[in-house]
C-alpha positions as CSV (number, residue, x, y, z in Angstrom):
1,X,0.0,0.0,0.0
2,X,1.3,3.2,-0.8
3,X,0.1,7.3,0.5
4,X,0.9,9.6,-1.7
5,X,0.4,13.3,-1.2
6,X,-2.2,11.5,1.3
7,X,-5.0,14.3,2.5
8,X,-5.8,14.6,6.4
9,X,-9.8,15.3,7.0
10,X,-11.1,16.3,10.4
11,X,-14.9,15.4,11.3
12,X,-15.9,14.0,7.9
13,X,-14.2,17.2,6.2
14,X,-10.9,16.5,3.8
15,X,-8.5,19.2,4.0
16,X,-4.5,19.1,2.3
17,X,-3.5,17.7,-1.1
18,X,-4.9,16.1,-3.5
19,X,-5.1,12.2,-3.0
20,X,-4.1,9.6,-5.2
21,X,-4.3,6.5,-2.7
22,X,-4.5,3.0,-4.0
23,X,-8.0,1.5,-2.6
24,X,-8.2,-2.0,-1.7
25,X,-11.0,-4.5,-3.1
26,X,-13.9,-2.2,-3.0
27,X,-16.1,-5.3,-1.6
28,X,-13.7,-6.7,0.8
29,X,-13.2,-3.3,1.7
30,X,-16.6,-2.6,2.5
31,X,-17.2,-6.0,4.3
32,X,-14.3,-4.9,6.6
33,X,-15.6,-1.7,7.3
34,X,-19.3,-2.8,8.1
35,X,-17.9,-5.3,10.0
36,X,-15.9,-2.7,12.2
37,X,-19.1,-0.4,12.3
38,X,-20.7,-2.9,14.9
39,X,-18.4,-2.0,17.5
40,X,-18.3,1.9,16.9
41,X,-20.3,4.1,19.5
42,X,-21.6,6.7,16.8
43,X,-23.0,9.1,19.5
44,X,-19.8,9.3,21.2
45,X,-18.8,11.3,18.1
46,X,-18.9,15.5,19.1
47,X,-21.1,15.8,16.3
48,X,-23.7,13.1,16.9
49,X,-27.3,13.7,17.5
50,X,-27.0,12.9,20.8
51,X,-24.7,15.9,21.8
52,X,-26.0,18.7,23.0
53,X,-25.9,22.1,20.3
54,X,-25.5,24.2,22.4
55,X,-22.8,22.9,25.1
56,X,-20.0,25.1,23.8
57,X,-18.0,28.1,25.3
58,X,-19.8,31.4,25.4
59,X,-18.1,33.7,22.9
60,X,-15.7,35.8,24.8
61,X,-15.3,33.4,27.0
62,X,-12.5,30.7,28.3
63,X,-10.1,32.9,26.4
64,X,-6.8,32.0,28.4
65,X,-7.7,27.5,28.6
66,X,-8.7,27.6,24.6
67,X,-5.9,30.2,23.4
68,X,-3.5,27.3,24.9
69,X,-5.1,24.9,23.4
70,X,-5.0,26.6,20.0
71,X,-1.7,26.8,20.3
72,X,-0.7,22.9,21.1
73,X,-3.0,22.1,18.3
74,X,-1.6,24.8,15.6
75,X,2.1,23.9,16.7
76,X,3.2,20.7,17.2
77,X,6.2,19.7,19.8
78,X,7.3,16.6,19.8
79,X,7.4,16.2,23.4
80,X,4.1,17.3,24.3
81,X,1.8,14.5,22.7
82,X,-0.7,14.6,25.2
83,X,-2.6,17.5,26.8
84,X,-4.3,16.6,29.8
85,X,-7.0,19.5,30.6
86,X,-8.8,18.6,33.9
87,X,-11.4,20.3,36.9
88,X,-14.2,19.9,39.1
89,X,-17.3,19.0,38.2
90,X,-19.5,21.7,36.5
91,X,-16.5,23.4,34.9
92,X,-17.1,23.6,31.9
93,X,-14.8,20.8,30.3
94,X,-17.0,19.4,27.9
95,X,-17.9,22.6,26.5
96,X,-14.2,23.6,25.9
97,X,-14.1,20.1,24.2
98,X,-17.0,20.8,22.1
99,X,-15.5,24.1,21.4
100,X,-12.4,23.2,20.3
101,X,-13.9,19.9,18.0
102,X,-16.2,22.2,16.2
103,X,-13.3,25.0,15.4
104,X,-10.5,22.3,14.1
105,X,-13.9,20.1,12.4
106,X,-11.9,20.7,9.3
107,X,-8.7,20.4,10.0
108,X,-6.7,19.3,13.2
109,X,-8.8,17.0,15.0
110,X,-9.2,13.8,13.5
111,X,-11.1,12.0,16.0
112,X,-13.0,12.2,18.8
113,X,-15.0,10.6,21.8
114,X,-17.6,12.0,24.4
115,X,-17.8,9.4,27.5
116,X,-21.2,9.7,28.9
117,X,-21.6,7.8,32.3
118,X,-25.1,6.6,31.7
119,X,-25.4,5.4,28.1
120,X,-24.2,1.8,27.5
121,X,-23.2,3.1,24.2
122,X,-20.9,5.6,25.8
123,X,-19.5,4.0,28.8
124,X,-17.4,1.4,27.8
125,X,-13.6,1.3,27.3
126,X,-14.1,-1.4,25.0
127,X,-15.6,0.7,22.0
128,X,-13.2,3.5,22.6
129,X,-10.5,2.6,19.7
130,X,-12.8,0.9,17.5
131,X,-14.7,4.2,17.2
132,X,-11.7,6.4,16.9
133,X,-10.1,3.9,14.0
134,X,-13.6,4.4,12.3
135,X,-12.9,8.2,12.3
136,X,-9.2,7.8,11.5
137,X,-10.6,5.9,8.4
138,X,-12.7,8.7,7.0
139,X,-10.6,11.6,8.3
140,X,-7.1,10.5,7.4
141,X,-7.8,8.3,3.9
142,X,-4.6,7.4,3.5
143,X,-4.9,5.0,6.7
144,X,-8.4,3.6,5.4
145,X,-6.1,0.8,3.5
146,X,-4.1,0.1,6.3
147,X,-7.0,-0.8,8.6
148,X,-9.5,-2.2,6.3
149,X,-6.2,-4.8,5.8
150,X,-6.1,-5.5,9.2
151,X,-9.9,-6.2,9.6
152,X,-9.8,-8.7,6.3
153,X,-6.9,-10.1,8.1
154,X,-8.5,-10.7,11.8
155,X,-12.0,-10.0,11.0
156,X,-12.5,-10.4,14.7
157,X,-10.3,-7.8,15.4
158,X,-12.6,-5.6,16.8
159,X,-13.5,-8.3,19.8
160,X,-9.8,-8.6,20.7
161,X,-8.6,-6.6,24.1
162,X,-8.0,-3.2,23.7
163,X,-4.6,-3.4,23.3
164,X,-4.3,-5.2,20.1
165,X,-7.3,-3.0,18.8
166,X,-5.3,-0.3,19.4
167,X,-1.7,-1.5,17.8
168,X,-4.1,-2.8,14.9
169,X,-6.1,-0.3,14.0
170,X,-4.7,2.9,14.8
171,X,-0.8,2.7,16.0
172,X,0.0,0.4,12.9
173,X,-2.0,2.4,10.4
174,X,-0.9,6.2,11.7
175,X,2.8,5.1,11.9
176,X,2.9,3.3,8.7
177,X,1.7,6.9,6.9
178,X,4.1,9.1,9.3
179,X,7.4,9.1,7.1
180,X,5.4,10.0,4.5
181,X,3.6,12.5,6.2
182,X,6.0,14.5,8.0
183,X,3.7,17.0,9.1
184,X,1.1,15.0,10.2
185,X,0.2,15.4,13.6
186,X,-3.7,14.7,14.2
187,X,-5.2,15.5,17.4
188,X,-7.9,13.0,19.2
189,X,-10.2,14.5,21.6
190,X,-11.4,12.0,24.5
191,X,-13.4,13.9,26.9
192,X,-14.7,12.5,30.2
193,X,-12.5,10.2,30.7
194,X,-13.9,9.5,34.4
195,X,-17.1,8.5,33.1
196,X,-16.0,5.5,31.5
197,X,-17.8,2.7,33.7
198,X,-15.4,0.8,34.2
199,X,-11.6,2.4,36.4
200,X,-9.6,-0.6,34.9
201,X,-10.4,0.1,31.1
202,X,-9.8,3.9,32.1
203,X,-6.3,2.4,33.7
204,X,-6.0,0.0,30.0
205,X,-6.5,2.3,27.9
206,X,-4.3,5.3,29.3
207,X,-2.0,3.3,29.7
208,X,-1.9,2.3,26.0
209,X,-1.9,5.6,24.8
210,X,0.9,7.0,27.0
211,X,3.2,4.2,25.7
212,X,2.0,4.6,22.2
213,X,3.4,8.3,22.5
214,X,7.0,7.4,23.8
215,X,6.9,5.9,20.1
216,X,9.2,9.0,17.9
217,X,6.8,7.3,14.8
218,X,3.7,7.7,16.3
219,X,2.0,10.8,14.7
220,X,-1.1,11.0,16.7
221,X,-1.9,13.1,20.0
222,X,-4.1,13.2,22.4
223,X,-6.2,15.6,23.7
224,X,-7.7,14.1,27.6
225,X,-10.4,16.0,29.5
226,X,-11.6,14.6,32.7
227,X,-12.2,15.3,36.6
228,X,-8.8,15.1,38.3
229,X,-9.3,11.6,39.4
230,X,-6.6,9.8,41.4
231,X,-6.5,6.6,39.1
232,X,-6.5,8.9,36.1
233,X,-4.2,11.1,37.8
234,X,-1.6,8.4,38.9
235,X,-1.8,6.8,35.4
236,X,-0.8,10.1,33.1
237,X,2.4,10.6,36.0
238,X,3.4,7.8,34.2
239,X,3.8,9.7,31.2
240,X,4.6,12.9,32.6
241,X,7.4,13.7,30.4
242,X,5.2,14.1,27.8
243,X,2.1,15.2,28.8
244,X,0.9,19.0,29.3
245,X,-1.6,19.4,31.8
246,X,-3.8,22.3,32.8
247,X,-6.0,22.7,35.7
248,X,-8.8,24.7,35.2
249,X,-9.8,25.1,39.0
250,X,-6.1,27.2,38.7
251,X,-7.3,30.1,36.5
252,X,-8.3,33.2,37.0
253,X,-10.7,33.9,34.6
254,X,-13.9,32.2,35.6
255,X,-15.7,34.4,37.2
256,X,-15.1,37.1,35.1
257,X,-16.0,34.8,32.0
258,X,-19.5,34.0,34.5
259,X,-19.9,37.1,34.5
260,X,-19.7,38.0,30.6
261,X,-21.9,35.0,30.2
262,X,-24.5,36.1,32.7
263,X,-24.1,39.7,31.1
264,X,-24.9,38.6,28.1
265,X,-27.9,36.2,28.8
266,X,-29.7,38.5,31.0
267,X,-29.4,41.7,28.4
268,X,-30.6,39.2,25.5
269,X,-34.0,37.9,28.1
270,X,-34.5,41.8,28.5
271,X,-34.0,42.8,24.9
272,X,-36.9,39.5,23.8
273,X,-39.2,40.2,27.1
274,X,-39.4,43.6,26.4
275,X,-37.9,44.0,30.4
276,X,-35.5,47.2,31.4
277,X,-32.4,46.8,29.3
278,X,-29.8,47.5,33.0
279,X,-32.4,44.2,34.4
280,X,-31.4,42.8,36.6
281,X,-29.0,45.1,38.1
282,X,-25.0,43.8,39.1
283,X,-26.0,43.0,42.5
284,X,-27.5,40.4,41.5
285,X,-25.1,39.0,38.8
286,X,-22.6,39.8,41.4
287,X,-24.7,37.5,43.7
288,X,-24.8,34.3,41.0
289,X,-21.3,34.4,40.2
290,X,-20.6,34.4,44.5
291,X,-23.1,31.5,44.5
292,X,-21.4,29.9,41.4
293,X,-17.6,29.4,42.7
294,X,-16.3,29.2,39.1
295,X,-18.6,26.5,38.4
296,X,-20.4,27.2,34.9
297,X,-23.0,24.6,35.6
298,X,-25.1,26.6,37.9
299,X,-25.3,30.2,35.9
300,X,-26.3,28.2,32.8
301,X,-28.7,26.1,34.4
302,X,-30.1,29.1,36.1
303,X,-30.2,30.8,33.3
304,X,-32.2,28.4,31.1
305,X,-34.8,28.1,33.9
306,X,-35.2,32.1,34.1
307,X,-35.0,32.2,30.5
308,X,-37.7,29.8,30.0
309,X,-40.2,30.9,27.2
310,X,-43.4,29.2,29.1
311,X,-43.2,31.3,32.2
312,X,-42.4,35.0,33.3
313,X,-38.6,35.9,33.8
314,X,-39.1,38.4,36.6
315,X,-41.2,35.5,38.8
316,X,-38.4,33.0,37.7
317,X,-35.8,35.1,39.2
318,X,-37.5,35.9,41.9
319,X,-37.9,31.9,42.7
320,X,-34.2,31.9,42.5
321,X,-33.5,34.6,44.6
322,X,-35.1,33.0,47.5
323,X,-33.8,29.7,47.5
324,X,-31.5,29.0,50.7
325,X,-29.9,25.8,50.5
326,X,-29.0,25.1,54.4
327,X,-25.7,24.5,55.7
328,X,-23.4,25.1,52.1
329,X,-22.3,27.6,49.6
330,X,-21.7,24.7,47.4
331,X,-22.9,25.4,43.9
332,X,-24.6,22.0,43.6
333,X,-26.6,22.3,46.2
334,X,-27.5,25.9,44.9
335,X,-28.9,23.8,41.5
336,X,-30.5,20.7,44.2
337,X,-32.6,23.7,45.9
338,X,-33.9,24.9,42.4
339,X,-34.5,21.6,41.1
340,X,-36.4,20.8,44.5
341,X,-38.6,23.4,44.5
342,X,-39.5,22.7,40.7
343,X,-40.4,19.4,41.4
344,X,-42.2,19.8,44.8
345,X,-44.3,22.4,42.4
346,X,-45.8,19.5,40.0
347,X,-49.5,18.1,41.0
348,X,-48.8,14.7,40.5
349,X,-46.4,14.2,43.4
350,X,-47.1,10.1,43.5
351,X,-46.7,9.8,39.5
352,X,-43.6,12.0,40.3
353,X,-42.2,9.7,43.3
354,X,-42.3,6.9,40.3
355,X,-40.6,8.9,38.0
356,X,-37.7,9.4,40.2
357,X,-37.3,5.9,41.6
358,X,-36.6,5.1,38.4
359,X,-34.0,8.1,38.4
360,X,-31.7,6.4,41.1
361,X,-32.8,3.7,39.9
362,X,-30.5,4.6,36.8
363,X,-32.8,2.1,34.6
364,X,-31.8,0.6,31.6
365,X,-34.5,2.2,29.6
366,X,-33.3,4.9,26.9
367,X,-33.4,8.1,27.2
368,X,-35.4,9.1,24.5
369,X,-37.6,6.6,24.7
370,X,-38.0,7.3,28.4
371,X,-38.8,11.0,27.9
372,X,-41.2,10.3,25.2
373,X,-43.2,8.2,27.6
374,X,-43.2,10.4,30.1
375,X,-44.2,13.5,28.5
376,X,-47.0,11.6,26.8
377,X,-48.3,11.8,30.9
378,X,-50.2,15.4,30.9
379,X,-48.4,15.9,34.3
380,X,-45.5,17.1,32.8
381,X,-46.1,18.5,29.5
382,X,-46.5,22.3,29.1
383,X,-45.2,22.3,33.1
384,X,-42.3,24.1,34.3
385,X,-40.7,20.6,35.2
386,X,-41.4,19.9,31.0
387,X,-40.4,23.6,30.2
388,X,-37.4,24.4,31.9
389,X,-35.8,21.7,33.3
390,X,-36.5,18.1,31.9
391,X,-36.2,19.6,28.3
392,X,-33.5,21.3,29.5
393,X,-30.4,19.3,28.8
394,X,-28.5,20.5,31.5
395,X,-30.9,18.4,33.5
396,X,-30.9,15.7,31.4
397,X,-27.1,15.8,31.7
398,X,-27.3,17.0,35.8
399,X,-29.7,13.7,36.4
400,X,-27.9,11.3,34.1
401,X,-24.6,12.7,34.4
402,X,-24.1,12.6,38.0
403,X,-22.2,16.3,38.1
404,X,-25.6,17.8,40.0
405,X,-28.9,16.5,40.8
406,X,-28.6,12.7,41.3
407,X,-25.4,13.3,42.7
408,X,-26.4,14.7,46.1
409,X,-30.4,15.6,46.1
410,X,-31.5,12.1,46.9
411,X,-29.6,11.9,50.3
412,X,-31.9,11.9,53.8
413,X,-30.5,15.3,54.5
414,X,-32.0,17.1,51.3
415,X,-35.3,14.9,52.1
416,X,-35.7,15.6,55.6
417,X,-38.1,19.1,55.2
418,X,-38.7,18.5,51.8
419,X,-42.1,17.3,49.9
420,X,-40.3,14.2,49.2
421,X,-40.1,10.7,51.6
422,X,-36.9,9.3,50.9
423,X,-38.0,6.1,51.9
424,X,-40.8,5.9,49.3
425,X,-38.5,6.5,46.5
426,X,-36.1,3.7,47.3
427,X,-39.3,1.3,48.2
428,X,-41.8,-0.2,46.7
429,X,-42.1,2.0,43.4
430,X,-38.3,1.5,43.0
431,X,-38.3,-2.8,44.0
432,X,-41.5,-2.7,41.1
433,X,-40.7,0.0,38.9
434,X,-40.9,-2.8,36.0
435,X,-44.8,-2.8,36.0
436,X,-44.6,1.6,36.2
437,X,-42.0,0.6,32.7
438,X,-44.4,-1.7,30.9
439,X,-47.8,0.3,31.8
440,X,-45.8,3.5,30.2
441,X,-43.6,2.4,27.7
442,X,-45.2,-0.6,26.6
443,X,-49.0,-0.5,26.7
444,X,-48.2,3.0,24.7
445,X,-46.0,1.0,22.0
446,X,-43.4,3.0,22.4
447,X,-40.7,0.1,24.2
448,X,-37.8,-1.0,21.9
């Protein structure tokens, strides 16, 4: 197989010189390819329907963390093959992941995959470099040879350990193009490392690509976003000579970039609600950005509720204003008071008990298909719960994703003056949530 003036595509996109690569059988190739498709996670992909639009960096914002970034990406060092970027929960990683995927779609980033904690699809280790070799295939053509020859050769390839998936379909491929391709260094973008289910295949697979970068051949870097995890953590110190890592709980921009974005939001409510341009005054931006402690999770999602279409902004803002979470400053439990009190608000509070059971219960149903059955329940559809919040996908991500609700409102403290008995959500209606799945989903033919 040969590469010659071999382009380098990002998202789909082809971008370089013209190609003149010689294909392999165009049957066999084919074959290979679908057979590789069955182990790709598609909506791990930044650009798959199941990412959120709008989960990117406010313009003006995360200036200093993306001009870095940028500049790793636009000029490649040979020692720095891996960027770890890492923070809390609720700051804003993903969104600088979107961010940057979207602006080097065309040209830099050549593959990337979004971890999501509670999608099967998305969880598992085990899909991780089957999905990126899938991109690699379409981004870089001049590697689509290389692999479709590996999966005619092993067509079980794919169900090998990760290790030989990895030396197979990408290392192999990528350093076999590198001396012909001198300025070839493709970015991947893994974000949310830490919500891979399983700690060993976070272990595994690290591992793998810290020793595939010590390799002088090996063209491909790697771009890691995750909470600062010990195991994650203890396993990049391995590879500390080359890996850059940035903390983003150690710059000094975010609350002023809170601030911007709070700016912004509230002047473009005003400007559609026909409200005071100067509403709602700096006191009370300066009041979210105390309660958010550099936390973008809880500005957005407070802004999304106030901004809410179905209901007046004024009396939204004024619900936030006087919630009082006991005890904490803590920006989560800011975001558990506010989802409390929307929730203690909706008239079906026994339908509701269900509907959360099967929240903790983190059921195996999917998420579309369990939103569509339960907004086919009148309870919830044109509610605030519908309008605001459950259609808000920072809730979807906040109850799914563990970085808000689920992670801390369903303890006995959060329950013990609310509306809420603790008990009954982890009872009955939990242990028999299957006949509350089967009267919604399936007696409405909606179950797949």
């Amino acid at each position: 197989m040969q590469a010659d003036n071999a382009n380098f595509t990002g998202g789909g996109h082809t971008f370089g010189n013209n190609s003149t690569v010689n294909n392999t059988n165009i049957y066999g190739g084919a074959h290979a390819l679908e057979n590789l498709k069955e182990f790709v996670s598609f909506a791990a992909l930044h650009d798959s329907a199941e990412q959120d639009p709008d989960r990117c960096c406010h313009p003006g914002t995360r200036k200093s963390v993306l001009s870095q970034l940028r500049h790793w990406i636009d000029n490649p060092n040979p020692t720095d093959r891996i960027f770890w970027l890492h923070g809390p929960a609720g700051a804003g990683k993903s969104a600088i992941a979107q961010t940057i995927a979207r602006e080097y779609n065309k040209g830099g980033v050549a593959a990337t995959f979004f971890f999501y904690r509670s999608d099967p699809g998305r969880n598992d280790g085990n899909r991780l470099f089957t999905t990126i070799a899938w991109q690699l295939a379409f981004s870089i053509p001049a590697v689509k040879d290389f692999i479709i020859a590996a999966l005619e050769k092993t067509p079980h390839l794919p169900m090998k350990a990760m290790e030989t998936q990895f030396e197979e379909l990408v290392a192999h491929p990528t350093n076999n193009i590198a001396s012909q391709m001198p300025q070839l260094a493709p970015v991947v973008i893994i974000d949310g490392v830490d919500e891979c289910a399983n700690e060993q295949l976070q272990r595994r697979f690290l591992s793998v690509i810290g020793n595939a970068v010590k390799d002088p051949h090996c063209p491909l870097r790697f771009l890691i976003i995750s909470r600062p995890e010990a195991l994650i953590e203890e396993t990049l110190h391995q590879f500390k000579d080359f890996t850059l890592r940035i903390d983003l709980a150690t710059l000094d921009d975010a609350n002023r970039d809170i601030e911007k974005y709070l700016v912004d939001q509230f002047s473009d409510i005003a400007s559609k609600r026909g409200l005071d341009p100067l509403w709602p005054g700096q006191e009370t931006i300066n009041e979210i950005v105390l309660k958010s402690s550099g936390n973008f999770i809880l500005p957005s999602t407070l802004m999304r509720f106030i901004g809410d279409e179905d209901h007046n902004p004024e009396s939204q803002l004024d619900i936030v204003r006087k919630l009082k979470p006991p005890g904490t400053m803590s920006p989560f439990a800011f975001l558990d008071e506010l989802y409390l009190e929307i929730l203690k608000r909706q008239p079906d509070q026994e339908f509701l008990k269900t509907f959360l059971a099967l929240i903790i219960g983190r059921s195996s149903i999917k998420q579309d298909v369990f939103y569509n059955g339960v907004f086919r329940n009148s309870v919830f559809h044109g509610s605030a719960l519908h309008g605001s919040t459950f259609h808000n996908s920072t809730f979807h991500s906040n109850v799914f994703h563990g970085s808000g609700l689920h992670g801390s409102m369903f303890d006995n403290s959060t329950f013990d003056n609310s509306a809420f008995d603790n008990n009954a959500l982890h009872g009955s209606r939990f242990n028999n949530n299957s006949e509350f799945q089967r009267s919604m989903f399936h007696d409405r033919g909606i179950a797949r």
